[in-house]
ROLUM-626732 format. One record per residue (C-alpha): residue in one letter; z, y, x. Coordinates in Angstrom, 1 decimal. Layout:
BEGIN
PT   residu        z        y        x
PT        A        Z        Y        X
...
END
This chain:
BEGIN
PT   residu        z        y        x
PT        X     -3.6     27.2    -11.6
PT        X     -6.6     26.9    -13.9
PT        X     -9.1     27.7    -11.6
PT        X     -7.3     25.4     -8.6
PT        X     -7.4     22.6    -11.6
PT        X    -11.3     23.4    -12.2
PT        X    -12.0     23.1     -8.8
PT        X    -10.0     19.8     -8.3
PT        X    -12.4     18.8    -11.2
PT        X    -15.3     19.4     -9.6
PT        X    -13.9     17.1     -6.7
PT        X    -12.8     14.2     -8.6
PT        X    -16.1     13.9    -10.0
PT        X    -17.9     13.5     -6.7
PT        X    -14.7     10.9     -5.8
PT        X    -16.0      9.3     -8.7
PT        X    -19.5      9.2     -7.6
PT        X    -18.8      8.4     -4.4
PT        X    -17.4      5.6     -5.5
PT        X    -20.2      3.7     -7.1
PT        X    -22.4      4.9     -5.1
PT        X    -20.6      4.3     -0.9
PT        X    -21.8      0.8     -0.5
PT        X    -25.5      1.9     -1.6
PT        X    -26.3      3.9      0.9
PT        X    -25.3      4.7      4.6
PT        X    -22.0      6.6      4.8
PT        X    -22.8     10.0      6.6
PT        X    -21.3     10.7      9.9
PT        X    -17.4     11.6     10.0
PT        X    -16.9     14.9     11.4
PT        X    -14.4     17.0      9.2
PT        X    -11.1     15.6      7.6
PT        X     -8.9     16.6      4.7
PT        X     -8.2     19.5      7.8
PT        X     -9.9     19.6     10.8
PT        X     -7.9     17.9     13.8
PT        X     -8.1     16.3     16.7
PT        X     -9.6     13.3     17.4
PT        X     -7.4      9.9     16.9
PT        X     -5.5      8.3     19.2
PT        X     -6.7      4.7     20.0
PT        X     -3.3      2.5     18.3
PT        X     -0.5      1.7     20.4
PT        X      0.4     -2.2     21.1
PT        X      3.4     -3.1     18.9
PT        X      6.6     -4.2     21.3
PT        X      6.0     -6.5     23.9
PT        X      7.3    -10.2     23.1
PT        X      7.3    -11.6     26.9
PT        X     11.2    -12.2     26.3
PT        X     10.8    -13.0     22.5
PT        X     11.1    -16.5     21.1
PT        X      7.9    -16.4     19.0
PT        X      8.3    -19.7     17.2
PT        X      8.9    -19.8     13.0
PT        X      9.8    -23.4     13.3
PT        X     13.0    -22.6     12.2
PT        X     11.9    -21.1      8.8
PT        X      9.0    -23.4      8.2
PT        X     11.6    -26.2      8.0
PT        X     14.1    -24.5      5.8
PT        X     11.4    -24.1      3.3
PT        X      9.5    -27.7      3.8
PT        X     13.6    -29.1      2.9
PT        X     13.3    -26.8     -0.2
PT        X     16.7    -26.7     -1.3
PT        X     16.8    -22.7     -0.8
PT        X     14.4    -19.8     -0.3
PT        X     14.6    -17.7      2.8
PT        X     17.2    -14.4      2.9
PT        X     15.9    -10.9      3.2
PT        X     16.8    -11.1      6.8
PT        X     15.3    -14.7      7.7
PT        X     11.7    -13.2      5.8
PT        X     12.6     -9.7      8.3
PT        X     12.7    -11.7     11.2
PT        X      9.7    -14.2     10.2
PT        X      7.5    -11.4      9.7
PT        X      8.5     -9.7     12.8
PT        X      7.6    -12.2     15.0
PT        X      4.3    -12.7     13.3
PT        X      3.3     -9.0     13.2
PT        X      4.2     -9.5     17.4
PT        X      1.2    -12.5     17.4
PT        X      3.2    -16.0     16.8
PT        X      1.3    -18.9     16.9
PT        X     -1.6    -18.9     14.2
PT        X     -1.0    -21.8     13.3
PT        X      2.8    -21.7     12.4
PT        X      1.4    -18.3     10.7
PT        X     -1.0    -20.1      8.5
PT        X      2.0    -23.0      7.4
PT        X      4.3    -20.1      6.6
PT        X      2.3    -17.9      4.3
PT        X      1.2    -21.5      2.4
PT        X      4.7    -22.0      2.0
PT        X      5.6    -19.0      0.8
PT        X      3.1    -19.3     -1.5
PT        X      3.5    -22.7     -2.5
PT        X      7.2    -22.3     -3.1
PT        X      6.8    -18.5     -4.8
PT        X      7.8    -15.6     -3.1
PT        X     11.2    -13.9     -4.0
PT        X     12.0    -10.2     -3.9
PT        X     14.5    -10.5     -1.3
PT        X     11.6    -12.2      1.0
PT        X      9.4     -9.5      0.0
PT        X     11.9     -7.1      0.8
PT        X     12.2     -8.3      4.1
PT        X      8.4     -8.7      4.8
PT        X      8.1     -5.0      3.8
PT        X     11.6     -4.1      6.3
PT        X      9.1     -6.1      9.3
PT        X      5.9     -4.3      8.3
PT        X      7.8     -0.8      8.1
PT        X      9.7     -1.5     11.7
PT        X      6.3     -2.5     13.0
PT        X      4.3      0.8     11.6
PT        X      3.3      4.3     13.6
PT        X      5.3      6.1     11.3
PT        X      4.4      9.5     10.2
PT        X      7.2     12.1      9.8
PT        X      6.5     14.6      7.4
PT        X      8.1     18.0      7.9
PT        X     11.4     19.2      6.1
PT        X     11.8     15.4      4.9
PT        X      8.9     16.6      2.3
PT        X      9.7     14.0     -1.0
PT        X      5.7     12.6     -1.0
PT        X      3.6     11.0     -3.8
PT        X      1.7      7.9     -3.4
PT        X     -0.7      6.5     -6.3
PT        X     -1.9      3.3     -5.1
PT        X     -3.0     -0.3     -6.4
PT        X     -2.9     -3.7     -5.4
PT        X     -6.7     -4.6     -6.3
PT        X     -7.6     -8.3     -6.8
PT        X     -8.3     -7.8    -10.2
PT        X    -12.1     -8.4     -9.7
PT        X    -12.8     -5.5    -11.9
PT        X    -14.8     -3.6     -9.5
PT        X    -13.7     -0.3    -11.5
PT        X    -14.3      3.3     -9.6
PT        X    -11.8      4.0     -7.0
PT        X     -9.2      5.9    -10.0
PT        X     -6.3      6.2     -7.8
PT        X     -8.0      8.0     -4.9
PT        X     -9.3     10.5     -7.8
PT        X     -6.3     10.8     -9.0
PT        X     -4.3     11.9     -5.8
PT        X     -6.7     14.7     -5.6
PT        X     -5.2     16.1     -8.9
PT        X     -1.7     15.4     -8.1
PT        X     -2.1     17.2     -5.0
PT        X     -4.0     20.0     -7.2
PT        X     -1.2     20.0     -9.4
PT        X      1.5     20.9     -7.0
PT        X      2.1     17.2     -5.9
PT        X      2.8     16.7     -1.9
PT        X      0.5     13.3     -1.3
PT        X      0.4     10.8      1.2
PT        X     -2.2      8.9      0.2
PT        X     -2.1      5.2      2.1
PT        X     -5.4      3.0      1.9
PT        X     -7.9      0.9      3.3
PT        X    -11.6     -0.4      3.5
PT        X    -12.3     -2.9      0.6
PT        X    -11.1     -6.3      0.9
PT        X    -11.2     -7.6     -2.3
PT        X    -13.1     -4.7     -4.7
PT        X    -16.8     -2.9     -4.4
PT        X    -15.6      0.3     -2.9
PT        X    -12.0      1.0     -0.9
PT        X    -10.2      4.2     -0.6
PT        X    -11.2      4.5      2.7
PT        X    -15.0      3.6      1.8
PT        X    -15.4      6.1     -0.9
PT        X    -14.0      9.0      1.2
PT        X    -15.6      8.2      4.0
PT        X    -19.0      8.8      1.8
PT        X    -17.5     11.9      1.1
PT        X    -17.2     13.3      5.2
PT        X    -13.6     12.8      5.3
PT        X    -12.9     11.8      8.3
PT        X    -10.1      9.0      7.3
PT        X     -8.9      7.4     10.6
PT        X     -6.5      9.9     12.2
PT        X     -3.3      9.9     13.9
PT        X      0.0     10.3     12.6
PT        X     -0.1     13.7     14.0
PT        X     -2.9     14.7     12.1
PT        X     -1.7     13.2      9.2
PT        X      1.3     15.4      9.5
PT        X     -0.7     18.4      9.9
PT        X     -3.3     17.6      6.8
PT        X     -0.1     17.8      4.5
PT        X      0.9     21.0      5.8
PT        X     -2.3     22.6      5.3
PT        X     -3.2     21.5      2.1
PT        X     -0.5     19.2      0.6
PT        X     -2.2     15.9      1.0
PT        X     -3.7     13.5      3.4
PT        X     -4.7     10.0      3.7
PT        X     -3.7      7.0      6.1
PT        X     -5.7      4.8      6.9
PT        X     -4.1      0.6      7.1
PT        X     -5.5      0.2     10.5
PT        X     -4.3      3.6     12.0
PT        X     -0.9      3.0     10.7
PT        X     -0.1     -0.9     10.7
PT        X     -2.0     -2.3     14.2
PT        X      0.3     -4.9     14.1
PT        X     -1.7     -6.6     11.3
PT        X     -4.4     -7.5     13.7
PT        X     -2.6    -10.2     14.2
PT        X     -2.8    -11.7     11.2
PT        X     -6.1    -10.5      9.7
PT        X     -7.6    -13.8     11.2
PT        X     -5.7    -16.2      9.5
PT        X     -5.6    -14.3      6.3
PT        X     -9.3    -14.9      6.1
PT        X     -9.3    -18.5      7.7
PT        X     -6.6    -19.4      4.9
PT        X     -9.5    -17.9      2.1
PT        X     -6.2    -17.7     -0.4
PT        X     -4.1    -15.1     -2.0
PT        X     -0.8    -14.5      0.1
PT        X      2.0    -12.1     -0.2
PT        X      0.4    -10.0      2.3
PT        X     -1.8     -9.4     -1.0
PT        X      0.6     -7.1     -2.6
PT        X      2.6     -5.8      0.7
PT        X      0.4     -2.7      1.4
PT        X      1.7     -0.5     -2.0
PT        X      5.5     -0.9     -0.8
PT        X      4.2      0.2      3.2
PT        X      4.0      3.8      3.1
PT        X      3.5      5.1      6.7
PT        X      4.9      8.3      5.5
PT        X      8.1      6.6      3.1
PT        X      6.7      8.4     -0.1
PT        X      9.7      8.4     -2.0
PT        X      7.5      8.5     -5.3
PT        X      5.2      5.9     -6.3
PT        X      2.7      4.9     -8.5
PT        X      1.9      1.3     -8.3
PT        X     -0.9     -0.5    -10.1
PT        X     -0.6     -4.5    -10.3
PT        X     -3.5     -6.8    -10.7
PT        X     -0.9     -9.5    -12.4
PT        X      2.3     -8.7    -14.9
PT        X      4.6    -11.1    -13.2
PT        X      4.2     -9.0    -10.0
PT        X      6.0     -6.3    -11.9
PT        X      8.9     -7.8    -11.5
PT        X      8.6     -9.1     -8.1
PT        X      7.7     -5.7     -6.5
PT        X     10.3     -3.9     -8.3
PT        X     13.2     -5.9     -6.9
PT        X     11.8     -5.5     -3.9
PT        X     11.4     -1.7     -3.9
PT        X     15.1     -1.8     -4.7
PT        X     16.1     -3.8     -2.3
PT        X     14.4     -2.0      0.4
PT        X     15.7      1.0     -1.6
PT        X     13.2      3.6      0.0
PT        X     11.2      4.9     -3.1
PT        X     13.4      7.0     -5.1
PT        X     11.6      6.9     -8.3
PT        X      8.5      4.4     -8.7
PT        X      6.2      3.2    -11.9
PT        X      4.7      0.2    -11.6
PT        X      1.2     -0.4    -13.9
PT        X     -0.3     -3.5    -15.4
PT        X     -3.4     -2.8    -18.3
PT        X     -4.9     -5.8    -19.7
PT        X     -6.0     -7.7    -16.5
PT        X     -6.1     -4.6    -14.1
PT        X     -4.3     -2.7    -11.3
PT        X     -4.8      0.6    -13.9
PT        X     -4.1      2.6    -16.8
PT        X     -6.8      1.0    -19.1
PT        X     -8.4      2.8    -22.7
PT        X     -9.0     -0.4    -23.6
PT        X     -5.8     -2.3    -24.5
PT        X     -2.0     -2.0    -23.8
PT        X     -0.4     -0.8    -20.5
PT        X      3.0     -2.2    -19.6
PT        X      4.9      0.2    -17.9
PT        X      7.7     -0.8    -15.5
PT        X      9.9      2.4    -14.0
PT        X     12.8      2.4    -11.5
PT        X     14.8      5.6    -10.8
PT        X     17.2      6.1     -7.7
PT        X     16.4      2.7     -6.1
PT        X     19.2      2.0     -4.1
PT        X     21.6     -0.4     -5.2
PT        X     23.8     -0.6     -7.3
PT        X     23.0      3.1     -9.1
PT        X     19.0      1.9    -10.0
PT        X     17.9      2.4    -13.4
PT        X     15.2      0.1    -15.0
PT        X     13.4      0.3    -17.6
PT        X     10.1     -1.4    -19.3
PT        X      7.8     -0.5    -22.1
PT        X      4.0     -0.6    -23.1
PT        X      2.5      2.3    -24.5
PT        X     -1.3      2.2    -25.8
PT        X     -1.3      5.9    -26.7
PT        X     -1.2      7.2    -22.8
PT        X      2.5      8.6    -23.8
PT        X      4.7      7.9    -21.2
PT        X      8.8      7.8    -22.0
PT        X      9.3      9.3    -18.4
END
């Protein structure tokens, strides 16, 4: 265990290079993986819609009266019918809405039900229980990519990881960005996936591999220039349904927010959610507030907050 912790060390460090240094220079050409596999399928097309009633009309105008928010299952069918290419437009007015009105858990709950249906799934073998460390960014620290480091030692450590990430969006360096500087090769199938876990207990998924359907709205995201909920959706979308979860939040009322959510959904079977003084992490420089739910499936949750500044953690 000491030497396997030594060399997972010496690895973190180069993660941690990697990251301040992927969008300096040209990323070298993919060719090996966490395991070597085969080369990725191209994504299959999310359900056809010929037969689909594709407008959101319906819950644009329930939330324009504003005498109620939208159900877990209006949200569910909303975001299914966007993540199936409804009209941009009617997008773009929903997700202001939304925003304007403040998303509930039980919409976020059914937004993450819609993303989940609409995902390539990846089964792990013998229902393996997997650990995902993950963030929401935004914070506009542009820190070192800690949570990638820091599935390398969970994995090191005994931990099974499904590791879910993307490009950067919002920060310097993404998860994707800093491992692809590293000769991971990060866009494989769920196949592959499966078979980088087996081999050596951890594995990444890459967004675009894994949720195609967001092609559809990537466009408007960017038209619209403005923080929607699909900010904070990719944490609770686990391709692989890691049932434990570390979740870093850029803002403290989203603590809240994602939690209900992760209990409504009731996937995650033990999740800590992370807010440090204006970032997404753990920070050394101030208080941490710690949010942890246990056996999230209604009504037998547990809940619990605290802030520690001492890196003690009452788990």
């Amino acid at each position: 265990m000491v030497r396997t912790l030594f060399r997972c060390g010496a690895l973190i460090l180069h993660v941690l290079a990697a990251s301040s240094s992927a969008l300096l220079t040209s990323p070298p050409s993919v060719s090996r993986a966490f395991v070597v596999g085969r080369s990725p399928l191209r994504s299959r097309s999310f359900r056809s819609s010929t037969a689909i009633e594709m407008s959101l009309k319906p819950y644009i105008e329930t939330l324009i009266a504003g005498e109620r928010h939208l159900t877990s299952e209006e949200t569910q069918d909303a975001f299914g019918l966007m993540l199936q290419g409804a009209d941009d437009v009617q997008v773009g007015a929903l997700l202001t809405l939304l925003r304007a009105r403040g998303e509930t858990s039980q919409e976020i709950a059914g937004m993450v039900r819609a993303m989940n249906e609409a995902c390539h799934r990846v089964n792990l073998i013998d229902d393996a229980k997997a650990l995902d460390i993950v963030g929401t960014g935004g914070d506009g620290a542009d820190t070192i990519n800690i949570s990638t480091a820091s599935v390398v030692l969970a994995a090191a450590a005994g931990c099974i990881v499904a590791k879910a990430g993307n490009r950067s969006v919002s920060s310097a360096c993404g998860s994707a960005d800093v491992l692809e500087a590293l000769g991971v090769k990060v866009d494989l199938t769920p196949t592959q996936v499966q078979e980088c876990v087996q081999a050596c207990r951890i594995a990444f998924m890459f967004a675009p591999v894994n949720h195609p359907a967001m092609r559809h709205v990537a466009p408007i995201r960017k038209a619209l220039g403005v923080r929607t909920c699909f900010n904070i959706l990719g944490p609770m979308t686990n391709a692989a349904g890691a049932q434990r979860a570390v979740i870093g939040v850029f803002q403290k009322d989203l603590m809240e927010l994602m939690a209900g959510a992760l209990v409504e959904v009731g996937r995650v079977d033990h999740a800590v959610i992370i807010h440090g003084i204006g970032l997404d992490e753990i920070s050394p420089l101030g208080p941490a507030t710690i949010l942890e739910i246990k056996n999230v499936a209604p009504p037998s949750s547990k809940e619990k907050q605290y802030e520690t500044r001492t890196f003690e953690f009452d788990l």
